[in-house]
C-alpha positions, 0 to 999 in steps of 0.5 A: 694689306688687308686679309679677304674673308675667303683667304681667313677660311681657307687657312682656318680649315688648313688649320683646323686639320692640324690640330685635328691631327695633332689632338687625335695623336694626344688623345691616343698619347692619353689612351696608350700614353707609355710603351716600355722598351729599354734600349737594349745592346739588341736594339742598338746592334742593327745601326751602322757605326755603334761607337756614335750612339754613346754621343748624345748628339746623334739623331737617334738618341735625340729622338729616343730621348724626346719620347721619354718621360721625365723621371721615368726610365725606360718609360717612353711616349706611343710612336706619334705621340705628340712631344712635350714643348719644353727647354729639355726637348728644344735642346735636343732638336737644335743640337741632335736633330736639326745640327746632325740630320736637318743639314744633311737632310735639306742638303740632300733635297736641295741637290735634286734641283738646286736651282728650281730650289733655290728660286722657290726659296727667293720667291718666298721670301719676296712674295712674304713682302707683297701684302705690306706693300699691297696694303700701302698701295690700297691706302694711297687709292683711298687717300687719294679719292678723298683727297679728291673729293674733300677739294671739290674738284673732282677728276678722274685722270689721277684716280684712273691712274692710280687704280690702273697701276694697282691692277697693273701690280696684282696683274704682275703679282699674280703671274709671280704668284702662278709661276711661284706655285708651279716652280714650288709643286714640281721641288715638292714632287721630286722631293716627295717621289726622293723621300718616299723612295728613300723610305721604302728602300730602307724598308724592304732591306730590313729583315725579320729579327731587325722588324721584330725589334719594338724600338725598331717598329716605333723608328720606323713608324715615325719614320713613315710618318714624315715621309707622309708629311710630303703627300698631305699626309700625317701632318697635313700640308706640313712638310719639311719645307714649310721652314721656308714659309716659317721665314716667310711669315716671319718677314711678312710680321715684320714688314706689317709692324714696320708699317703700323709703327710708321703710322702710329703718331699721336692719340688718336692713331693710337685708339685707331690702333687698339680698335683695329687690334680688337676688330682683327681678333674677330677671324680667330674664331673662325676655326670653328666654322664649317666651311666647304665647296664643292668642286667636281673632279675628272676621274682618273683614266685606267692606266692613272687607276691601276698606276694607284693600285700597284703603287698601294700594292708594292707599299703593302708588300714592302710594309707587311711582315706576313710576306717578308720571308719569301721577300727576303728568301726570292730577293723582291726587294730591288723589284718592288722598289723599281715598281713602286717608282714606275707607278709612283711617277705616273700618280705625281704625273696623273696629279699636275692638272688638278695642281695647275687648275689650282694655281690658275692665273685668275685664282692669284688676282687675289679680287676679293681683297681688292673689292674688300679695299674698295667697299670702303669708298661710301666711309669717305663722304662722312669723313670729310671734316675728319682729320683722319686719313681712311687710307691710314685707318685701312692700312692701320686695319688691315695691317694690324689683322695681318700681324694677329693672324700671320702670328697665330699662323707662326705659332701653330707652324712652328709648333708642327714645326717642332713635332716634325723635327724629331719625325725627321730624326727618325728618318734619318737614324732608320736609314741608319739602321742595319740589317740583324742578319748581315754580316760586317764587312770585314767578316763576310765570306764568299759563297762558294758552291760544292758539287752537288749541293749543299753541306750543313752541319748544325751543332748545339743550335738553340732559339727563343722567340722574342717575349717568350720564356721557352726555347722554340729549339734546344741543343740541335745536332745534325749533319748533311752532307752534299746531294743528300735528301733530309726528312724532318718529322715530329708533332705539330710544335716541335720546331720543324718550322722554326729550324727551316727558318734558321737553315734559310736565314728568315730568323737567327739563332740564339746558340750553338753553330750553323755551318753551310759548306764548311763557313759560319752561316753569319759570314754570309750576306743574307741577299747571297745565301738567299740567290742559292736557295728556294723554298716552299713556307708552310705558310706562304705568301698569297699575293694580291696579283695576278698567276704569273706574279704570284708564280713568277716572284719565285724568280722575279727576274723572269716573272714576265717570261711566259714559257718560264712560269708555264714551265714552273706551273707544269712541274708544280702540276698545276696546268689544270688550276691555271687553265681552269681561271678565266684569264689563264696566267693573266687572272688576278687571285684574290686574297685577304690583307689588301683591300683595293682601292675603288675609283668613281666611274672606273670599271677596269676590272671587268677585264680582270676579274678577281678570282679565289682559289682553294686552299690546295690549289694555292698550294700548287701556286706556292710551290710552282713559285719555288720550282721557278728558281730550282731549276737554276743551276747556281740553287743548291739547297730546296727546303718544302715545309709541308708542300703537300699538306692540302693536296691527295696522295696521288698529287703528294708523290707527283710532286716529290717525284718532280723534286727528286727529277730537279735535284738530280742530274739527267745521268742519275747524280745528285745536284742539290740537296733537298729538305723537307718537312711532312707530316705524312710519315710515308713520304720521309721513306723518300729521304736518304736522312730523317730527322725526329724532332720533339720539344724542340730538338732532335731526337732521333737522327738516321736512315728510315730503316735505322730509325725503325730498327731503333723501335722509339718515337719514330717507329711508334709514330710510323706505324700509328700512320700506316 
């Protein structure tokens, strides 16, 4: 076979992609090349089954140990740093990697359409064979004319034959060729849909301490990596299943040299084969040509444009560790899976008649390699005396170009090949990863509510924030019982904040013990404590979505019942807010930390507008988000960190006034209990208990007017705000 020019420029600039890729990893590998991260007990505790990990045979130790550089312990290479090809590292891919995950793993993509999957493999392996024989076939049209015309009786019946059969064959070739891509795309959809889906599954269950862990955030960088590599990303076209093509280069070299051996007989065939090996070297330069076409796109209809946008969006909150205490506390995570699924299948489906105008049949004739075999018919007048068959000199030539190419071809693959290796092992071991805060399952507790509300008792509780040297909270002590109101007051860095963070399960503790209705607080499965809780961050989410979402994400399986968050915006007082935006409920707030995504010639946002809000009336919106939940009767405990820190003192005790109203039965008994933090000392007269808190930890502990009585840090802090 010979390779056309066009077919030589489209791989070059595939190619070129690659290494740009794979240099711009080095180059950053260069700049940054070394984290140092000892893989400590804490970072191994959130994976399932902690006995495997003493196995070097494990998929996460083969990926941790393919970042490490040699002799320099617990020193290891940037996430996406390129791994060095050494005989230490291919060990590690075929005995951890490809033994432990790569099985599995194809095993996995082949259940979702075993025949579809099955077919594109045969395919490949039968079409590897095509350019050999497509070469042989050439060969004989060219001896054949010169056979014909070196006898000096020249007809046509036999050329016409035989050309007529070449094009009956690149017909056939290419409706197998058309077949092939098409069968190809949709496993790659699906393939494409399951690993992303597996990836952001993962991704949303996780909690914060586990997302603070930096081994963590490398595995799941790397992780993220891969699952890019199935949408063009990352490593460009690789994926996975480019093993399959591996196979298939490797047959079509083979197939070539059998070709080339079969024909080299003798001296002169021998300088015809060096002169062709010569002349095949010339397209290996021609990476280093620019090449482009320009071709015209449709642009995507609305519902494909905002398909893309809420896609982008869900990924963003899945990804983004700003959002992930309301996304763990209002349990978002089945929500935004199921999201990003339903937009997600509209993107793949918005992009098959782009991928079908590709795989056109005329596109797979392959003509220009045709017309590149019959441009050598004018050789045959000057080689009449010639012993030499120019059908044997083409095939020589075209075959030896195809065995340099397709070799330089095979190198680079693999060489991805091999990088992508341990990106799967990454995949594979953070689907392995467990949450920091869930319990085992022989130790989990049901949750088993009171009568009104909660009970918590907190005895020696003490926390440090990873990297830092000072307690963020110290030897805290204090009780609540069922029904009863807590005040926590103090100095800004005090702790209140991180304490509230503890009470809810956002972050764990280091010492001491956190009891909730009487159980050790870590018995409980996050996602279970969560559904009895509501609350109001100091600083809250602001959602790139529209008012209802950003209200209704409170309680998301109500988020598209319009009395349900009307009726959370009036108790949050903020009716004038929401009727004061162009589109009501439906106006879309705009926020920073999401950029959208512009489409040409679409202009679908005249319809919803993006529109700002100040910082009181974002203020409302959080706390409208957290009374969509309050009102559940199975919501024992509300906890507001500074809910009314941007609004006046009128709207201040509207609120509180509304909090005492949820918490309380409409016979006057208390239902649920209530803390809140404030810096506003004549709020915390509200509070049947208040709680004094400096550097740290507790102070002072009791009623307003005990605390007053006692004439220290409160009363002086009391009275300096009056």
């Amino acid at each position: 076979m010979h390779v056309p020019l066009s077919y030589y420029l489209d791989m070059c600039q595939k190619l070129s992609g690659h290494m740009l890729f794979f240099n711009n990893l080095h180059l950053s590998a260069r700049e940054t090349p070394v984290t140092k991260h000892p893989p400590t007990k804490e970072t191994i505790d959130p994976v399932e089954e902690p006995d495997s990990w003493n196995s070097p045979e494990t998929a996460y130790d083969a990926w941790l140990a393919s970042r490490e550089i040699p002799g320099q312990n617990g020193t290891y290479l940037v996430a996406g740093a390129q791994r060095p090809l050494s005989l230490p590292n291919a060990r590690l891919a075929f005995s951890a990697t490809i033994h432990k995950c790569a099985f599995s793993f194809f095993k996995e993509l082949w259940a979702l359409n075993p025949v579809r999957t099955t077919l594109m493999m045969s395919l490949n392996i039968i079409r590897s064979l095509f350019p050999a024989f497509r070469g042989y076939s050439q060969a004989m049209i060219i001896d054949e004319l010169q056979s014909l015309i070196a006898s000096g009786s020249f007809t046509w019946y036999r050329l016409t034959y035989l050309i007529t059969t070449e094009l009956v064959r690149r017909v056939f070739e290419g409706l197998l060729d058309s077949f092939a891509f098409s069968n190809e795309n949709i496993v790659l959809e699906s393939a494409r849909f399951f690993v992303e889906r597996e990836q952001l599954k993962h991704r949303v269950r996780l909690d914060v301490p586990t997302l603070a862990d930096p081994i963590v955030r490398d595995l799941l960088q790397e992780a993220d990596l891969f699952a890019r590599s199935f949408n063009g990303g990352g490593f460009g076209v690789l994926s996975p299943f480019d093993f399959i093509h591996i196979l298939s280069l490797t047959i079509e070299i083979i197939s070539h040299i059998a070709v080339v051996i079969s024909l080299t007989r003798g001296a002169t065939h021998l300088g015809v084969l060096l002169l062709s090996i010569s002349s095949a070297m010339l397209p290996l330069v021609l990476p280093w040509c620019n090449f482009s076409q320009t071709q015209t796109e449709p642009s995507p209809s609305i519902r494909e444009a905002r398909a893309v946008e809420r896609h982008e969006r869900m990924r963003s909150l899945a990804y983004s560790e700003v959002h992930r205490p309301e996304i763990a506390l209002f349990g978002l995570g089945d929500w935004i899976l199921e999201t990003w699924s339903n937009a997600r299948k509209i993107v793949l489906t918005s992009e098959q008649p782009h991928l079908l105008r590709e795989s056109s049949f005329l596109s797979q004739l392959h003509l220009s390699d045709l017309l590149f075999a019959l441009q050598n018919i004018p050789l045959v007048w000057l080689m009449q005396t010639s012993s030499a068959s120019l059908g044997s000199l083409t095939l020589y030539r075209s075959s030896v170009q195809s065995v340099v190419f397709a070799c330089g071809n095979l190198i680079r693959t693999t060489r991805m090949a091999f990088q992508g290796i341990f990106l799967m092992s990454a995949f594979c071991a953070s689907k392995t990863l467990k949450p920091r805060l869930q319990p085992d399952n022989g130790e989990m507790a049901k949750y088993d509510s009171l009568p009104g509300g909660v009970s918590i008792e907190v005895r020696g509780l003490s926390y440090t924030y990873p990297g830092s040297s000072e307690p963020a909270l110290k030897n805290v002590h204090f009780t609540l019982a069922p029904g009863e109101s807590l005040a926590i007051v103090g100095f800004n860095g005090s702790g209140k904040s991180t304490l509230a963070k503890i009470l809810l399960r956002i972050v764990d503790f280091d010492e001491g013990t956190l009891k909730v209705n009487g159980v050790d607080v870590r018995r409980y499965h996050p996602d279970e404590y969560h559904r009895h809780l509501t609350a109001v961050f100091q600083g809250f989410s602001k959602f790139n979505a529209t008012v209802q979402e950003n209200v209704g994400l409170g309680y998301v399986e109500k988020v598209a019942e319009d009395a349900a968050v009307e009726h959370a915006v009036h108790l949050a007082q903020a009716d004038g807010v929401v009727a004061a935006l162009p589109y009501g409920l439906g106006t879309t707030l705009e926020t920073r930390g999401f950029e959208s995504i512009s489409y040409p010639g679409i202009n679908y946002r005249r319809h919803a507008p993006h529109h700002g809000l100040s910082g009181g009336e974002w203020q409302r919106i959080a706390i409208a988000r957290a009374f969509m939940r309050a009102s559940q009767p199975e919501v024992d405990l509300l906890l507001f960190d500074e809910p009314t820190s941007s609004l006046d003192a009128h709207a201040q005790n509207q609120i509180f006034d509304t909090i005492q109203k949820i918490s309380t039965s409409p016979f006057g008994k208390k239902t649920k209990s209530v803390i809140f933090i404030t810096h506003r000392l004549s709020t915390a007269r509200r509070a049947d208990k208040v709680a004094m808190m400096e550097n740290g930890t507790i102070s002072e502990f009791g009623t307003h007017q005990e605390l007053l009585s006692r004439n220290g840090s409160y009363a002086a802090l009391y009275r300096a705000s009056m």
